[in-house]
C-alpha positions in Angstrom: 66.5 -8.2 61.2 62.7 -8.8 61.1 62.1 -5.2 61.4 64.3 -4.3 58.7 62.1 -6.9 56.6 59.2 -5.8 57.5 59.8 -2.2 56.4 61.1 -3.3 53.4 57.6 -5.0 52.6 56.1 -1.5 53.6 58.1 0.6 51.3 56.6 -0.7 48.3 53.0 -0.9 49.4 53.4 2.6 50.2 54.3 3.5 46.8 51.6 1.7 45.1 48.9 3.6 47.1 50.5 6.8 45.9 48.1 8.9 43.9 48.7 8.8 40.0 47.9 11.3 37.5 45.1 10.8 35.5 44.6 10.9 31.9 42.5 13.8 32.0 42.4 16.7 35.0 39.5 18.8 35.0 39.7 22.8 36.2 42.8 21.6 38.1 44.8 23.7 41.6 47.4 25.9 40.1 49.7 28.2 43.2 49.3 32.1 40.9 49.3 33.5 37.4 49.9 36.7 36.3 45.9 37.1 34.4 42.3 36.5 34.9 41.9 36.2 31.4 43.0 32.4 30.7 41.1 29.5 32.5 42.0 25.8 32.5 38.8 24.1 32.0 41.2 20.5 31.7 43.9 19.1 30.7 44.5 15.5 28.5 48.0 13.6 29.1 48.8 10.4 27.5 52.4 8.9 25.9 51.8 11.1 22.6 50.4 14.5 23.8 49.9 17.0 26.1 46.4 19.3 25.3 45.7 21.7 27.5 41.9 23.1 27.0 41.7 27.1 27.5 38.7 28.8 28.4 39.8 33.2 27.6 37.6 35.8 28.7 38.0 39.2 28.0 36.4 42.6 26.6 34.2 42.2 23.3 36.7 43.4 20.4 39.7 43.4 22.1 42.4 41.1 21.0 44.4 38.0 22.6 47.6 36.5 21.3 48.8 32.9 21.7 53.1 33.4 21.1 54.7 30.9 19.0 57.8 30.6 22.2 55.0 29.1 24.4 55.7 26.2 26.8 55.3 23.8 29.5 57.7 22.9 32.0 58.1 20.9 35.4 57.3 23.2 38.0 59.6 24.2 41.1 62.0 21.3 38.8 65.2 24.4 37.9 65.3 22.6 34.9 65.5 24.0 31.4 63.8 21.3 29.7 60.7 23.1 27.7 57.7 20.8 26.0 57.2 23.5 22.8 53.8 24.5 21.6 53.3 22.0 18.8 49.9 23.3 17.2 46.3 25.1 18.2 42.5 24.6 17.9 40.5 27.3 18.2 43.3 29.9 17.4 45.9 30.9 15.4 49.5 30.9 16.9 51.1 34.3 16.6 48.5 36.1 15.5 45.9 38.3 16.6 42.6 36.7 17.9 39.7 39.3 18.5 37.2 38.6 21.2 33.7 37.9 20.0 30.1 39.9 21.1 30.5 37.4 24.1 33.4 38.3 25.5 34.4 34.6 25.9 36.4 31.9 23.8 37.6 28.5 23.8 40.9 26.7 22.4 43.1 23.9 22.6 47.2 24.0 22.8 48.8 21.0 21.9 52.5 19.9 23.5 54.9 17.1 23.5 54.1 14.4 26.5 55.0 14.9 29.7 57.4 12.6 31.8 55.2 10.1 33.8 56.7 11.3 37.1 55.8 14.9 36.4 53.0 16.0 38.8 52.9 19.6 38.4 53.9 22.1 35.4 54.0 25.8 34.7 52.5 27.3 31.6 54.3 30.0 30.0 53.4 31.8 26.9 56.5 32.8 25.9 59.1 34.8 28.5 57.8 38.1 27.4 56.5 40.3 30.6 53.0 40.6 29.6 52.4 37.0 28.4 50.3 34.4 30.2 51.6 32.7 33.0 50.5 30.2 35.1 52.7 28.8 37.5 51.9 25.3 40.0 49.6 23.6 37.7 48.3 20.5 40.0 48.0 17.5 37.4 46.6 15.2 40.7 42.8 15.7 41.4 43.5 15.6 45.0 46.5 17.9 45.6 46.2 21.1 47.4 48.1 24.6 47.3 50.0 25.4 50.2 49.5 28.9 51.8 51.9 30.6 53.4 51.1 31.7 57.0 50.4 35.5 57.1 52.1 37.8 59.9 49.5 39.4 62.1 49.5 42.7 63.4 52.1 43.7 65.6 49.7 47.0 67.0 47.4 45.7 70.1 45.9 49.4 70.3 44.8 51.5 67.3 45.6 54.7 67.5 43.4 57.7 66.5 43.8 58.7 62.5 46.2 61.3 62.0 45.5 65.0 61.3 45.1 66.1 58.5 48.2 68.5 58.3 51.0 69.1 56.0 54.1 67.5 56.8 57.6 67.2 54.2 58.3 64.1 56.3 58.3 60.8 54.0 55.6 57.7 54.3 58.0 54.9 54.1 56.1 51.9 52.8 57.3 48.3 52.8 56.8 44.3 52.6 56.1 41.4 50.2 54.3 40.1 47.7 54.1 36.4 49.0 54.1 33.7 45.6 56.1 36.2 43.8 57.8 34.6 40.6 60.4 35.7 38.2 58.2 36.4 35.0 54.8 37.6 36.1 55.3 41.3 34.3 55.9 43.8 36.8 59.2 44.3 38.4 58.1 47.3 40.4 55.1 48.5 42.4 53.2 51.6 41.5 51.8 54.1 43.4 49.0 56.6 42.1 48.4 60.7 42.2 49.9 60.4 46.0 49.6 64.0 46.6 47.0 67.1 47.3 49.3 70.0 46.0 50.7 68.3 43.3 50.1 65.0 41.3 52.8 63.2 40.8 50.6 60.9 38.7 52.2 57.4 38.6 55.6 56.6 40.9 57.5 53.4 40.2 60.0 51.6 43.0 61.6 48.3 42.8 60.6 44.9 43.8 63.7 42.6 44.9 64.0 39.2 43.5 62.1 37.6 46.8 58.8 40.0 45.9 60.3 42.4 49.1 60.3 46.3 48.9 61.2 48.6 51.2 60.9 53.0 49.6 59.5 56.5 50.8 56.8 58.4 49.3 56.5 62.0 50.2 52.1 62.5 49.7 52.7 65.8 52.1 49.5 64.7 54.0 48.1 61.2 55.6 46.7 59.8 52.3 44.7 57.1 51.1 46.1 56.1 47.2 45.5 53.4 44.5 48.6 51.2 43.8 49.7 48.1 41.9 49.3 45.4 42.9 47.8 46.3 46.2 45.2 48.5 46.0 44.4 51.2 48.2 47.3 51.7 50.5 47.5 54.5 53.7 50.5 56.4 53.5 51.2 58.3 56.6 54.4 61.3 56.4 56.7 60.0 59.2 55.2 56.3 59.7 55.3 52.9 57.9 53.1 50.9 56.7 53.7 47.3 56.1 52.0 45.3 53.7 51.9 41.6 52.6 50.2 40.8 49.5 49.5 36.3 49.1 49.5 35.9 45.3 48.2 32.2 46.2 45.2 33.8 47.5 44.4 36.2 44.9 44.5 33.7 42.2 42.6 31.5 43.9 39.7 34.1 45.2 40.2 35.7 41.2 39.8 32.1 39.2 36.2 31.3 38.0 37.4 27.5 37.9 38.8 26.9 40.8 37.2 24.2 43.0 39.4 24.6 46.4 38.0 28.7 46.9 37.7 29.3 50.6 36.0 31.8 52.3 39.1 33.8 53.7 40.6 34.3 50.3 39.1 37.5 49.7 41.2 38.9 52.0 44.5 38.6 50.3 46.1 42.3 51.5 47.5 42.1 54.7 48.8 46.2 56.1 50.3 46.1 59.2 49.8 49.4 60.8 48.9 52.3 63.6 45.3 52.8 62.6 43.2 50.2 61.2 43.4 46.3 61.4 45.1 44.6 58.7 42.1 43.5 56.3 39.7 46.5 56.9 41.5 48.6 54.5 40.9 46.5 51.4 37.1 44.9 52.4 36.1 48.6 52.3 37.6 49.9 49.3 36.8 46.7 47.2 33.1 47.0 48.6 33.0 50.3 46.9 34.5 49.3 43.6 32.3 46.6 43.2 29.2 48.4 44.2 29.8 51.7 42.3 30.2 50.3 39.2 29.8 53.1 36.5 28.3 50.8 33.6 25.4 50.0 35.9 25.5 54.0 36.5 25.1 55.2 33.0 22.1 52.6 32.6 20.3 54.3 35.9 21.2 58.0 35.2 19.9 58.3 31.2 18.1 61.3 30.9 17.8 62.3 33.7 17.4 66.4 34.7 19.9 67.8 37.1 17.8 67.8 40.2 16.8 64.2 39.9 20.5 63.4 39.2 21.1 64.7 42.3 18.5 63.5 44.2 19.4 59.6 43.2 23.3 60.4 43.8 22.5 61.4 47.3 20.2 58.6 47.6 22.8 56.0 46.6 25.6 57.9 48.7 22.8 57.0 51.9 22.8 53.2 50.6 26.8 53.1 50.8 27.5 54.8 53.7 24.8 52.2 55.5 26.4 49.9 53.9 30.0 50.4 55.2 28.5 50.9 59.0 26.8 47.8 58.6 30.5 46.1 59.0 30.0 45.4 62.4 33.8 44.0 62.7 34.9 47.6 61.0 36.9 49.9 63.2 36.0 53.4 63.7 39.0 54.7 61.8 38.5 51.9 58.5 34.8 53.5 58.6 36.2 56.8 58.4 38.3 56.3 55.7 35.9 54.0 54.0 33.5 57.1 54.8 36.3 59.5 53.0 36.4 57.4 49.9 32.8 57.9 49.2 32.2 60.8 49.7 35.3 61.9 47.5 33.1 59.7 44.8 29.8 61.2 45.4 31.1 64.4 44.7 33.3 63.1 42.0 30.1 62.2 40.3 28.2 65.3 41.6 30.8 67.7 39.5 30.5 65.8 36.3 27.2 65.4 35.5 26.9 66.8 32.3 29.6 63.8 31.5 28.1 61.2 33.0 24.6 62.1 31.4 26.3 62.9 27.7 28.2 59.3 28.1 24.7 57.8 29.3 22.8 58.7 26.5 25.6 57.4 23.6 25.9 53.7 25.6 22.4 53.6 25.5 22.1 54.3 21.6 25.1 53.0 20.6 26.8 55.6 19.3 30.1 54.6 18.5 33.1 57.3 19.5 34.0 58.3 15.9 30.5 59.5 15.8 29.8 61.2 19.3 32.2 64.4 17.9 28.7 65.5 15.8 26.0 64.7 17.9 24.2 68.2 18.6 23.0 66.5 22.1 23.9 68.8 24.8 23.3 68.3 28.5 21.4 70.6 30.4 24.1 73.3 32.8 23.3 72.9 36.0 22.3 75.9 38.4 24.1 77.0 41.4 21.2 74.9 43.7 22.4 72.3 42.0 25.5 72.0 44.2 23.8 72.2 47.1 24.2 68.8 48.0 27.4 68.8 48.7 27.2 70.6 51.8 25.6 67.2 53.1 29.4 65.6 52.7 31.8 67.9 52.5 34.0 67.3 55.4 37.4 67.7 56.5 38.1 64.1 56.7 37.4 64.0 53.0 40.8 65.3 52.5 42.2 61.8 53.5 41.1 60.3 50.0 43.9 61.5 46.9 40.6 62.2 44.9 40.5 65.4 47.4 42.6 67.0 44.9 40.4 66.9 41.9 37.6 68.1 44.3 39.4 71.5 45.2 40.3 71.9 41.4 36.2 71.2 40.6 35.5 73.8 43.0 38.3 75.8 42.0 37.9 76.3 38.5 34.1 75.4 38.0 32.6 78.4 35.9 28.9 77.9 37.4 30.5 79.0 40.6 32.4 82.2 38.7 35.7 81.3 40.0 37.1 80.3 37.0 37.1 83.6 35.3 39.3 85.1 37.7 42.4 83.5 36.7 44.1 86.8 35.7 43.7 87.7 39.4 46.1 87.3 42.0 46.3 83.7 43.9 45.7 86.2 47.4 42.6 88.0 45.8 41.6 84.7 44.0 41.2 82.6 47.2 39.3 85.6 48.7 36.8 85.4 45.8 36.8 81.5 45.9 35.8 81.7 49.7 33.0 84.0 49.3 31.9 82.2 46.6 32.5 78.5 48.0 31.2 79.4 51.7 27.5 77.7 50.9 28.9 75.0 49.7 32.1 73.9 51.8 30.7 75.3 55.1 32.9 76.1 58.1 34.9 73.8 58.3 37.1 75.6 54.9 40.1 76.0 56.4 41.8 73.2 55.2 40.0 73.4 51.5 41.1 77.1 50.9 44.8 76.7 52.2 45.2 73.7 49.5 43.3 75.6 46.8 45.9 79.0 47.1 49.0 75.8 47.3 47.2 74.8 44.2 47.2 78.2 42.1 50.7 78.3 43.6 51.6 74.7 41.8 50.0 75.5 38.5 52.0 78.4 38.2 54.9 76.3 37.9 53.3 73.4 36.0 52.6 76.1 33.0 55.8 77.3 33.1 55.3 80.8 35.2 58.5 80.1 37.5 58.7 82.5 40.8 60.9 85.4 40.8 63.0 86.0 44.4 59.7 88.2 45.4 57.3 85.3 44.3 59.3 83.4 46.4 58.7 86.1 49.4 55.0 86.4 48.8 55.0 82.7 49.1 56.5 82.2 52.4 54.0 85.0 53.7 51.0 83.5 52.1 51.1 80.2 54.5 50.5 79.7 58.0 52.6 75.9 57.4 55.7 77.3 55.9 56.9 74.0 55.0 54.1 74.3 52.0 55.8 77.3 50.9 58.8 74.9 50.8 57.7 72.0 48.9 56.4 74.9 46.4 59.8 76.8 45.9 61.7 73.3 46.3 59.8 72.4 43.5 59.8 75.1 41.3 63.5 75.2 41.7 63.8 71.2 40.7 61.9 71.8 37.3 64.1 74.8 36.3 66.9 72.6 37.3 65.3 69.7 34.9 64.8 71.5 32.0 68.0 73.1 31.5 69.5 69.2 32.2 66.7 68.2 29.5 67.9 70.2 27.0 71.8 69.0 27.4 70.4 65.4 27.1 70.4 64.6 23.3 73.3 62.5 23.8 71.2 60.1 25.9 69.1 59.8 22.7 66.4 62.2 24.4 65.8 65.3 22.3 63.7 68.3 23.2 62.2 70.4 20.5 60.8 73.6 20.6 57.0 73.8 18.3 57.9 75.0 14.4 56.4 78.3 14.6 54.2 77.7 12.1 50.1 77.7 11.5 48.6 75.1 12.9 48.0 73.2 9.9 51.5 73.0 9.2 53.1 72.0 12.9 52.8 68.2 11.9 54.3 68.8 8.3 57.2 70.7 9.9 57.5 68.5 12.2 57.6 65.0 9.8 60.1 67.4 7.3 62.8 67.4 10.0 63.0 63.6 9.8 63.1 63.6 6.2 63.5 59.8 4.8 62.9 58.1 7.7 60.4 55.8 8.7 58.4 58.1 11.8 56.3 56.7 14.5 54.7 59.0 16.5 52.7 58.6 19.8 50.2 61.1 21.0 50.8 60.9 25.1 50.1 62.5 28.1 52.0 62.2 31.4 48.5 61.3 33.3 47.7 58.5 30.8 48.4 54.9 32.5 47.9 52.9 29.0 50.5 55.5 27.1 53.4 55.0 30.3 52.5 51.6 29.5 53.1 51.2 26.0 56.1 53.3 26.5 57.7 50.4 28.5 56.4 47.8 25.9 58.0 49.1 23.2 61.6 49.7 24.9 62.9 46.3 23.3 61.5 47.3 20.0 63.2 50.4 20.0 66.5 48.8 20.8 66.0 46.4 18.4 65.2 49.0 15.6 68.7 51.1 17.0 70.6 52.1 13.7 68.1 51.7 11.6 66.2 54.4 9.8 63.0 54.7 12.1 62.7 57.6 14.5 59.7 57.8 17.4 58.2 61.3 17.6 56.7 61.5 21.3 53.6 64.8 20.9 52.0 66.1 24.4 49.6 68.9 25.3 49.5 71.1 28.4 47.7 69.0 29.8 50.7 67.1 30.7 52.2 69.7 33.5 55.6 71.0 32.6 57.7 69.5 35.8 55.9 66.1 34.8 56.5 66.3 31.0 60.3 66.8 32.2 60.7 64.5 34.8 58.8 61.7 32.5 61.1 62.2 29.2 64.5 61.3 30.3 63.6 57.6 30.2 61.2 58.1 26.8 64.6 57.6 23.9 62.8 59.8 20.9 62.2 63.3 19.8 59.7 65.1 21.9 57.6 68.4 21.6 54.9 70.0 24.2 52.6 72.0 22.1 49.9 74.4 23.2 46.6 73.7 24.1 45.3 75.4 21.2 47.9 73.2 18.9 46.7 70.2 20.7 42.8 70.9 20.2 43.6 71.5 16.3 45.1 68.3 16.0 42.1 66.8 17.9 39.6 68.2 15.9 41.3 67.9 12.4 43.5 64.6 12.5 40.4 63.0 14.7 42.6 61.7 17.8 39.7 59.8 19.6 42.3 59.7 22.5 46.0 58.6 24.0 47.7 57.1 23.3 47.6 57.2 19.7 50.1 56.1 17.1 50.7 56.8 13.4 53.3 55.7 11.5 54.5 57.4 8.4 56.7 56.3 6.0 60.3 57.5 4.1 57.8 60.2 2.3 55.9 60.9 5.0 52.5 59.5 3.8 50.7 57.7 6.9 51.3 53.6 7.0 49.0 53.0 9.5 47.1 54.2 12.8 46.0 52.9 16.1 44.1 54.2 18.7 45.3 52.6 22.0 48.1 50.7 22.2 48.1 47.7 19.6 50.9 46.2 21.0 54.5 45.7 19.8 54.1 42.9 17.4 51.4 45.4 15.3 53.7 48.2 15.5 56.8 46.3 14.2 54.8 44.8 11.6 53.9 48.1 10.4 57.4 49.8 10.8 58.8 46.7 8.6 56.5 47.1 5.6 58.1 50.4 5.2 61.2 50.7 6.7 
């Protein structure tokens, strides 16, 4: 009995020392968000109101948005109880706040007070996929985030890297994305140009409620890639890779606030796999991002000739690649394919110098893009010694990087080199040329460089349309020594027939192919804007290879299905330099009417309706005089604004 009295003493002693929230917590613990671009410098609380103080940084010019639906809530609570946005400082509520010179701003959101037993909240700006999150808000100076405990690697022994040889076998790829929360904006992860022959360009597969995935990738050889939200990834034909991604970590190594960072957050990619230990991987590839940063580039490389462009790329490749050895923890293999990546962007940068000098010498002036069309400042054309220094890199083991592709294509179609005026040529006699040609440059060891430029000639044929016949089909098969190329390239070309006949059958889905009004060029977008007669049009300039226009695609899908019925129609325009068999495989989920003009139709419209790039929208009204235009997505609530002043 004096026990049980004694314990009941306890209890409430107990609950007096328990920590309460402040009035005010400054640059509190939050578990993940879903941006880097809003900070919590503090937070007031008191029985009338809830401010939370907002620090936003993002690119000079660029616009945020604060949505009138924002909230707080209990965290972890299930309840639907929602404290509303009441009012702002420092911005206006639903509309469009551009960022200063600075690239930084300040405001204040205002909300109902909280319950006095509420510790922790979420904010939510709205329950829109791209609006700010941030979930597991500590409100008590002393709380910490609990991590979840990573899975180590299950492989004792690494095993050597894996040859470089094409296989039709599929990578399968699978895992977690630890902190995962209903909300954050992607649904899906994304995989990047995960192949040699062909791009595939960007490959979406499903994330299950718990942040788990489990798919196959077919990248035809081992292959490092860029993904979202993990980076680089390995993808091996006939393995798996496993791969954990802590959110909890991220944010926390991400935030410029935060006051609980530890030293072991950067390494917030776990891949459990054959060849490299489970953190090498991303230390590598994030040392290279950060240190080749092409804004600090463009400042070094002004003006300068060829041959000293060359001589300070080859310098700075030497600083890298001593860099990367100095990782005395690194594993042979991670060096490798740290090794591979480099040198992929070396020659990346070798091959485009007249670019990187031209876009060198408008950042330093300031010449802004509408202007850069007239500038008479040309580059000088490098020689043929030029190119000398890639025989210091090239290697085989290059070919493990996904930027090998562009490299065969830079060598393949480069006019200094004379190759690309042989296009008329046979893809046999072509590759004979090309290796006579290439042999001072690639060296010896070509082998694995000419069999996946004659795949490539191969590939383009079908991307522009130029489908095999039964004896292209025979000539195929002979021309490879791995016959299974020759059967990705038929399976292939026999898939895109396939599509396009099923493409042009699909207008019931509400996807319409057109064929280009045969017309002059001047009068294709006319022609084009007379077929939808007394409607409102939107049309978006794409490409399949443009990230930001695949984007805004899936942006607008609720505005389009909001606007079904009514007198709008979205026009979708593409060049050639969105490959045929992309184009088609792309469309069926893009609702609209859409045309694939000629190269020729698609520099006209460059040159005479100024399209600084893609995407681009213009919207036209009932009598097809142009509303409004935006270069880059402007997001949905400036597109429907527009639509509905004419519609």
């Amino acid at each position: 009995m004096k026990n049980k009295l004694l314990l009941l003493l306890i209890i409430p002693i107990f609950a007096g020392c328990a920590e309460k929230r402040p009035e005010i917590i400054e640059r509190p613990a939050f578990e993940v968000w879903n941006t880097t671009i809003l900070e919590i410098d503090k937070i007031e609380m008191n029985d009338s109101v809830t401010v939370i103080h907002f620090d936003a940084f993002y690119q000079p010019g660029l616009w945020i948005l604060i949505n009138e639906g924002t909230y707080i809530c209990e965290s972890g609570s299930g309840s639907d109880q929602r404290l509303m946005l009441t009012k702002a400082e420092g911005i206006d509520i639903g509309k469009e706040f551009y960022m200063p010179e600075s690239g930084e701003t300040s405001f204040k959101l205002f909300f109902p007070p909280l319950p006095p037993e509420v510790t922790t909240i979420d904010f939510i700006e709205s329950d829109c996929d791209n609006c700010f999150k941030i979930w597991g808000i500590e409100l008590l100076p002393n709380a910490k985030i609990a991590i979840d405990k990573i899975p180590k690697n299950t492989i004792k022994e690494l095993l050597p890297l894996p040859e470089t040889s094409f296989s039709k076998e599929p990578a399968t790829i699978s895992g977690k994305i630890l902190g995962y929360k209903e909300g954050m904006g992607y649904k899906s992860f994304r995989i990047y140009n995960a192949g040699l022959i062909f791009n595939p360009g960007e490959q979406v597969f499903p994330l299950l409620e718990d942040g788990s995935f489990k798919s196959e990738v077919y990248p035809g050889f081992p292959l490092l890639v860029n993904s979202y939200p993990f980076e680089t990834i390995f993808l091996v034909p006939g393995h798996e890779s496993s791969i954990t991604l802590d959110l909890k970590r991220k944010s926390r190594f991400e935030s410029k606030y935060r006051k609980d960072k530890e030293d072991a957050d950067s390494s917030y990619i776990f891949i459990d796999n054959q060849w490299f230990g489970p953190e090498e991987l991303s230390q590598v590839a994030r040392l290279l991002k950060s240190t080749l940063d092409y804004s600090e580039i463009f400042g070094e490389v002004e003006g300068m000739s060829p041959d000293e462009y060359s001589t300070w790329l080859m310098n700075l490749y030497n600083e890298k690649l001593n860099q990367i050895n100095s990782l005395e923890s690194m594993s042979a293999n991670a060096r490798t394919l740290g090794e591979s990546l480099l040198k992929n962007q070396i020659a990346n940068l070798l091959f485009n110098y007249r670019g990187i000098i031209n876009e060198a010498h408008f950042q330093k002036r300031n010449i802004p893009w509408e202007e850069r069309r007239n500038s008479d400042f040309l580059p000088e054309t490098p020689d043929l010694n030029y190119y000398s220094a890639m025989a210091e890199i090239m290697s085989e083991d290059m070919s493990y990087a996904s930027a090998f592709r562009d490299l065969v294509m830079h060598l393949l179609y480069n006019y200094e080199f004379g190759i690309g005026e042989i296009a008329a040529k046979s893809v046999n006699e072509t590759i004979e040329i090309f290796e006579n040609n290439m042999s001072p440059i690639i060296g010896e060891d070509k082998q694995l460089v000419l069999e996946l430029a004659k795949a490539q000639l191969f590939a383009e044929q079908i991307e522009k349309g130029k489908f095999f016949s039964d004896s292209d089909k025979e000539n195929i098969i002979n021309s490879f020594d791995n016959k299974a190329v020759a059967e990705v390239l038929i399976a292939e070309n026999d898939s895109v027939l396939a599509l396009i006949n099923a493409n042009k059958n699909a207008s019931a889905s509400g996807v319409v192919v057109n064929d280009t009004p045969q017309v002059d060029q001047d009068k294709v977008l006319p022609s084009i804007l007379e077929k939808y007669a007394g409607k409102v049009v939107v049309i978006d300039f794409w490409a399949t290879w443009c990230g930001p226009c695949v984007y805004a695609m899936e942006q607008m899908k609720p505005l389009k299905e909001k606007l079904k019925g009514q007198d709008v129609v979205f026009v979708y325009l593409t060049g050639e330099t969105s490959p045929i068999g992309a184009w088609n495989k792309a469309i069926p989920e893009i609702k609209g009417e859409h045309y694939r003009v000629s190269d020729a139709q698609w520099q006209y419209w460059y040159e005479q309706l100024k399209i600084e790039g893609v995407p681009t929208f213009i919207i036209f009204d009932k009598e097809s005089k142009q509303k409004d235009r935006y270069t880059g997505f402007p997001g949905i609530y400036t597109i429907e604004a527009s639509i509905n002043s004419v519609i």
